[in-house]
N, C-alpha and C positions, 0 to 999 in steps of 0.2 A: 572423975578418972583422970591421972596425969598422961596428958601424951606419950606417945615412945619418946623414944633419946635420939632418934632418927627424926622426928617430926620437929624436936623442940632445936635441935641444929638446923633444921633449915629456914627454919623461921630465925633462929639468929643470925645465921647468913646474910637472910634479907635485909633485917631492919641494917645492919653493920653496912651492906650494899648501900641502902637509901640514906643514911649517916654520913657514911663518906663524899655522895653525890651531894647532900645537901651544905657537908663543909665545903666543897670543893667551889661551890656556886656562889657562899658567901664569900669566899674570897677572892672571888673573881669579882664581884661586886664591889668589895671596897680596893682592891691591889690594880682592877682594870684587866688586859690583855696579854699582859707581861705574866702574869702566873701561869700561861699557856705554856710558856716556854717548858713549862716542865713535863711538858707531856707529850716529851719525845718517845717513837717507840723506831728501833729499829730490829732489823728480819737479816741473822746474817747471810740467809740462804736466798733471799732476796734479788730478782735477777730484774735489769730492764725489759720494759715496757714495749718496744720496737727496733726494728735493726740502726733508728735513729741515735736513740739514744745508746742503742751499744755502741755505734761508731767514738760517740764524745767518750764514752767510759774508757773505749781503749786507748784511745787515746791520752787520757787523765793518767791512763794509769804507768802507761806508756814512757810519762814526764816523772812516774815515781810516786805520784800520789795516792793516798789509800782514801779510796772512792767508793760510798755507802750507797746503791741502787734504793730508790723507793723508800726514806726519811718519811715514815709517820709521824704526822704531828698536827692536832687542834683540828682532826675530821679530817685533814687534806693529806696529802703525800706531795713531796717535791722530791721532783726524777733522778737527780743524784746528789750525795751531799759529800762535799770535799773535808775529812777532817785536816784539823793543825797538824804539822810533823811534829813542832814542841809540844803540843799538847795531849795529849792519849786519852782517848775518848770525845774530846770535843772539837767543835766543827768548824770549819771557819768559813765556809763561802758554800749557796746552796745554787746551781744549775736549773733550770728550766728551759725544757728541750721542743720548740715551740711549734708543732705545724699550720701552716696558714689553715689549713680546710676548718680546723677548731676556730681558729678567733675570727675568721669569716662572718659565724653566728654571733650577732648583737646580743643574745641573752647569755652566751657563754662568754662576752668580752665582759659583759657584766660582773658576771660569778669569778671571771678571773681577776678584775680587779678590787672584788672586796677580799678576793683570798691571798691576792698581793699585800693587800691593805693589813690584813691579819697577821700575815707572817713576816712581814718589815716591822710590823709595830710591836712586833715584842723579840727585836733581835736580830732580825735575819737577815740577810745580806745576800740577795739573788742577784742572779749574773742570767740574762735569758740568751740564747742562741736560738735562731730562727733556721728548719728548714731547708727551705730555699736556701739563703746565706748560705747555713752551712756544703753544700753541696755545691753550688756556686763558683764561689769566693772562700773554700777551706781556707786557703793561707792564711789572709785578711782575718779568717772568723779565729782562727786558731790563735793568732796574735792576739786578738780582743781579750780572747778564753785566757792565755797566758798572764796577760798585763791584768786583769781582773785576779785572778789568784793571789798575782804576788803581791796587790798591792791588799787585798784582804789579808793575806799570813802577816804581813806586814802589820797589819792593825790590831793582830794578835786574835786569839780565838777567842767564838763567840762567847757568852755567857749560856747558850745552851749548852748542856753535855746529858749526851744519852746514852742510857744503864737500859743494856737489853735485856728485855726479862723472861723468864724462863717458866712457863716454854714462850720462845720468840710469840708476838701479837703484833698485828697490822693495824693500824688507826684504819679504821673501814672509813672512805671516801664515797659517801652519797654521790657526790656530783661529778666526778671523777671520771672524763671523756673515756670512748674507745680509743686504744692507742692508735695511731695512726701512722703507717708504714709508709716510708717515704724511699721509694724506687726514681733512682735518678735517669733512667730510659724512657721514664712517662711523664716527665715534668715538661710541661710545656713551653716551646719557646719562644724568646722575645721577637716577637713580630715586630714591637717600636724601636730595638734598636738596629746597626749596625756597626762595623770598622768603620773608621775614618778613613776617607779615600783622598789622597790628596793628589794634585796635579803637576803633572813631569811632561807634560809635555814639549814640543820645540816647536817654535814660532820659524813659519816659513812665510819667507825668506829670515836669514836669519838678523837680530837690527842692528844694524849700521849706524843711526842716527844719534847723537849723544842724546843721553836720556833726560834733559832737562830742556833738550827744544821744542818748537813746535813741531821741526821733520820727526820725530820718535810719535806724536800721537795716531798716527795710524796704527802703528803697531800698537802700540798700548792698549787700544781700543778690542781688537781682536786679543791679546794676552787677558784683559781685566776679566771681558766677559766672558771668554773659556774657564778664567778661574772660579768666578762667582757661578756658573753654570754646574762646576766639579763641589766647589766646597763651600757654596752659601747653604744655613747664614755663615758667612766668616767676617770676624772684624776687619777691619780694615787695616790693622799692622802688620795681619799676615799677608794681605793683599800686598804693601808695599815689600815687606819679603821676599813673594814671589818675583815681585817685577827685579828686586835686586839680583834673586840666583839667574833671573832668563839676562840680563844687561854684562851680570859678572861686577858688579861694583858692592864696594863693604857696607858702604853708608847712604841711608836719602838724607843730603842735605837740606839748607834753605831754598835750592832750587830744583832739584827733583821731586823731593813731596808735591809741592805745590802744584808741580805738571802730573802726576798722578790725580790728585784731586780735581784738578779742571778737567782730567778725561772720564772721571767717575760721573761728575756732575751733570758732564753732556749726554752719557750714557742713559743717565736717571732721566735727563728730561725729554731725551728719545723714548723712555717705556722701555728700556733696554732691559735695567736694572731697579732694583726697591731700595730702599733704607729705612731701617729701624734702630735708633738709637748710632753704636757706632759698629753698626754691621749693615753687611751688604746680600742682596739673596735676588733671585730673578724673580718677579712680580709673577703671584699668584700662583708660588708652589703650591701644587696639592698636597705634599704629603711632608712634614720634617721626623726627622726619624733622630732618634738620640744615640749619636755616634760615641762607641766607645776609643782609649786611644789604639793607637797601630802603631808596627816599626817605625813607620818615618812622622807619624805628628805626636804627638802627648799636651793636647795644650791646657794653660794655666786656667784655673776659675774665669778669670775677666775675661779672656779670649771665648767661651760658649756663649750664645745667646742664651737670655734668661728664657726665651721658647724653649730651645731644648733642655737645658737644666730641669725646669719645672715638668716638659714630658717624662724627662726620668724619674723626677721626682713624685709624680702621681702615679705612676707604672710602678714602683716600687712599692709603693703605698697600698697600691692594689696587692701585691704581690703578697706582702706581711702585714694584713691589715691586722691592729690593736697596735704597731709597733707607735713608741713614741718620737719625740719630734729629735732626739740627740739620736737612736736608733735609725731612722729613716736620715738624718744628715750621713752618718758613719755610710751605710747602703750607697748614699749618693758618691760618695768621695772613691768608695770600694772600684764603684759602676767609670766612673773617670780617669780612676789609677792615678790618686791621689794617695801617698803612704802617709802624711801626715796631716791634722786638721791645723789651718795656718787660721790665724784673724780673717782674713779676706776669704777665704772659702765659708768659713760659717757664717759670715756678713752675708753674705752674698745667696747662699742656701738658705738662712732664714729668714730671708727679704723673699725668697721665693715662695717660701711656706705660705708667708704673710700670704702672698698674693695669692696661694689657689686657694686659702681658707675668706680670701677678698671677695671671690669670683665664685665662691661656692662648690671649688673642682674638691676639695677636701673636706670632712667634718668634723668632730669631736674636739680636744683640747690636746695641749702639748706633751699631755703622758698615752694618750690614746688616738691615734690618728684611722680615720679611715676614708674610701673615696665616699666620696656621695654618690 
């Protein structure tokens, strides 16, 4: 007896089903990862995931761009995808909208870095935005978000281009977190930082004595340690500063330095004062807190102690763990009110790295950082 005509279609359905899977697989065998590319699926009814990601959407979209919500592709979804303006249909930069509580978990920093690994390697060009960051630090993150854009359109659209098909289908993501809502009235705050507080005070009586004698080291003495009391650790250039604005003179010459120095010195050997490298602090603070800048100070990389640099820098860490070592430098510069990254700031940030991944305050490698 032959089958119905209904029977014998469904079985050729299948075998065409298990045909097509089995081409699909040898060519992904001999072509690699790159044949992924083509199995782009996008949803144009497709909406963000959290009020996070709608913030960045409207944003994007805000600047003009026509911005794809929830990009299926190769099992995963990437949260928004930016197409080309020259190019119609294809995409040039893909967004991932990151919240700390996800990469928190070791097994999910896992799973996110083999699906980074996937989707770089056959094309993709992600841009991640953190969270925290974002809410933060918008400006800062906004600018990152911008200069990332232009300089992908810049480099022309990708070699993926996705044909949505009809009726629209979602690449189903097995692993694919709960989204996670990110309410900027419950974000906790930074206990380790504060303002910069710096010292205005007036020296009673007021001095009299030129500032390069030995009559000025009385006063000096009470000036240094009020200051180092207000803003240790501080180097010592801002030290001699201060003594310049309380004296009123422009410059420490060959001979006021040197009598600043011999008042520090005597101060340290009274127990007054500490020294570490070329900063000054009062022996056996309990507590350094990693000051951001204020109206009256903004100071350069060299002028922080590497103690507080590197507090900030593992506080952050904590903050956005999975972020990488160029991600947590950018965070740190953000955190100092630093707008551009100079040679010496990244010198000097990365020597820090060095040292908490030295001291075991850090773990993982330069694309995944977290605390230990």
């Amino acid at each position: 007896m032959c089958p119905r005509s209904g029977s014998r279609s469904a079985l050729d359905a299948g075998d065409n089903k298990s045909l097509e899977c089995l081409k699909r697989y040898l060519d992904y065998a001999q072509k690699g990862p790159a044949v992924l590319a083509r199995d782009v699926r996008v949803d144009p009814d497709a909406e963000p995931e959290s009020p996070f990601e709608e913030s960045v959407l409207q944003v994007l979209r805000d600047w003009g761009y026509d911005v794809q919500p929830q990009v299926g592709i190769a099992g995963y979804r990437i949260d928004l995808g930016v197409r080309h303006p020259d190019a119609p249909g294809a995409f040039t930069l893909g967004i991932e909208c990151d919240g700390a509580m996800y990469h928190s978990s070791k097994a999910a920093r896992d799973r996110d870095r083999l699906r980074e690994q996937i989707l770089t390697g056959k094309g993709w060009k992600l841009h991640r935005i953190w969270g925290t960051d974002w809410y933060r630090n918008r400006e800062a993150a906004m600018d990152r978000l911008r200069e990332a854009i232009e300089r992908a359109v810049a480099d022309g659209p990708l070699s993926v281009v996705a044909d949505t098909p009809k009726p629209p289908v979602l690449v189903p993501d097995p692993v694919a977190p709960e989204p996670e809502p990110v309410v900027l009235h419950t974000m906790p705050e930074r206990t380790w930082s504060a303002p910069y507080v710096a010292w205005h005070g007036e020296l009673l009586p007021t001095p009299t004595a030129e500032l390069h004698t030995p009559e000025a080291r009385p006063a000096l003495r009470r000036l240094l340690a009020r200051v180092i009391e207000t803003e240790g650790p501080v180097h010592e250039e801002l030290l001699v500063q201060r003594v310049r604005e309380t004296w009123g003179v422009t410059r420490a010459g060959s001979r006021i330095r040197p009598n600043i120095q011999h008042v520090l010195r005597g101060l340290k050997q009274a127990g007054r004062i500490s020294k570490d490298g070329e900063f000054w602090d009062m022996p056996g603070r309990a507590c350094v807190t990693a000051r951001r800048p204020s109206d009256q100070v903004r100071r350069q990389v060299g002028r922080i102690s590497p103690v507080e640099r590197q507090l900030a820098l593992r506080e952050l860490a904590a903050e956005c763990p999975g972020a990488s070592g160029e991600e947590l430098v950018r965070l740190a510069a953000d955190f100092f009110g630093w707008a551009r990254l100079g040679p010496d700031i990244r010198a000097a940030l990365g020597q820090d790295i060095t040292a908490l991944f030295a001291r075991g305050a850090l773990t993982g490698g330069p694309d995944r950082i977290t605390v230990a």
